[in-house]
C-alpha positions in Angstrom: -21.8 208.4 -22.0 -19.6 210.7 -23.9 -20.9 213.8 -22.2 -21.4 212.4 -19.1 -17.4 212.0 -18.7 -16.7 215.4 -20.2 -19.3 216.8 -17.5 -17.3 215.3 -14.8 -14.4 215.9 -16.4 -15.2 219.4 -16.3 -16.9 219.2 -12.8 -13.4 218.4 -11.7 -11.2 220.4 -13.3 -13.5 223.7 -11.9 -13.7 221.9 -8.4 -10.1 222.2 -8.4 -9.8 225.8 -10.0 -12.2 227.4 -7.7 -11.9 225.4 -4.6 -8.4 224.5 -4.2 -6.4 227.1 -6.2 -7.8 230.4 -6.6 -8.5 230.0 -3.0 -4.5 229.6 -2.5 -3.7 231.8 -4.6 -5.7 234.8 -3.6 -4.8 234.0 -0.3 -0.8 233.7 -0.8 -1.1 236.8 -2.6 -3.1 238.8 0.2 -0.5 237.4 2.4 2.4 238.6 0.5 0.7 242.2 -0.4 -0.8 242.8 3.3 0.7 240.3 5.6 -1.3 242.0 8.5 -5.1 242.3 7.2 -4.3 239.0 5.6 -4.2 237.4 8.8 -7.0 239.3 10.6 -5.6 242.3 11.4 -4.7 241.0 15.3 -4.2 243.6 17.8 -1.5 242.2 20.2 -0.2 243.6 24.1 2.8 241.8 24.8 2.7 239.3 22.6 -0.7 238.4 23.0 -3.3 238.4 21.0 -6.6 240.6 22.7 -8.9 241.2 20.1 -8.9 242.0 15.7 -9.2 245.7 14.6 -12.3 244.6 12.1 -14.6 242.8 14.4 -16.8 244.7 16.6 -15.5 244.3 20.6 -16.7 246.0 23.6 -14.1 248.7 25.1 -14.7 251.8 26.9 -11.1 253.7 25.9 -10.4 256.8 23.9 -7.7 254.7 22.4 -10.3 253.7 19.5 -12.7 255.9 17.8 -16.1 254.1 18.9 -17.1 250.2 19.0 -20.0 249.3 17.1 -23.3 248.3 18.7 -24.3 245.3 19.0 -27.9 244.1 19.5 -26.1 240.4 21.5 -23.5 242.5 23.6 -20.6 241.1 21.4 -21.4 237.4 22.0 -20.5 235.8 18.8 -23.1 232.5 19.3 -26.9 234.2 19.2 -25.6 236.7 16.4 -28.2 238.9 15.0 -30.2 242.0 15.1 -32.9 243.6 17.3 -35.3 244.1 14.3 -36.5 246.4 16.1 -38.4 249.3 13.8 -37.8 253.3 14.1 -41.6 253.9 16.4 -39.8 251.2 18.9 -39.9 252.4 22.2 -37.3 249.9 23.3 -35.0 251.0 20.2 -35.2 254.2 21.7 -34.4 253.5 25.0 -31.7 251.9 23.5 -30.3 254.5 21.8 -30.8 256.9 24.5 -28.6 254.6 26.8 -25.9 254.3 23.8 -25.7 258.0 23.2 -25.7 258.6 27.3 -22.7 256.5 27.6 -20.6 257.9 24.9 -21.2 261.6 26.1 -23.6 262.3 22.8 -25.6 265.3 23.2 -26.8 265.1 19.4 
């Protein structure tokens, strides 16, 4: 019985340490240290909110180097990848199209 109540004991005491502060902590911190990647790096027109400078969004300006591609045309819900393999003719097409549209003659 003796162990048993140090093992929750324990249980508890880490339950708190890993899942309530170090969580608030690292996060206070983060907040203090880089107030704007703490908070999801937000890019904002007029006060609004359009989009976040780390997730991958669709945009046809100069104003940002490139957008990533993405194999569900941005749509957060059926996230994933093609899996398509390098002899994939529809990878290819793919790519073709990506590079046509960004001017690539590589």
């Amino acid at each position: 019985m003796k162990t048993l109540l140090q093992s929750l004991r324990l249980l508890a005491f880490f339950t708190i340490l890993t899942g309530l502060l170090y969580p608030l902590l690292t996060t206070g911190l983060a907040t203090v240290i880089a107030k704007d990647k703490a908070n999801g790096s937000m890019i904002q027109v007029n006060g609004q909110v359009i989009g976040s400078r780390l997730i991958g969004q669709k945009f046809a300006t100069s104003r940002y180097f490139h957008s990533r591609p993405s194999a569900v045309d941005y749509n957060p819900l059926p996230s994933g990848g093609t899996n398509l393999g390098p002899t994939s003719k529809k990878l290819l097409e793919s790519v073709s199209a990506a590079k046509t549209e960004w001017g690539s003659t590589a």
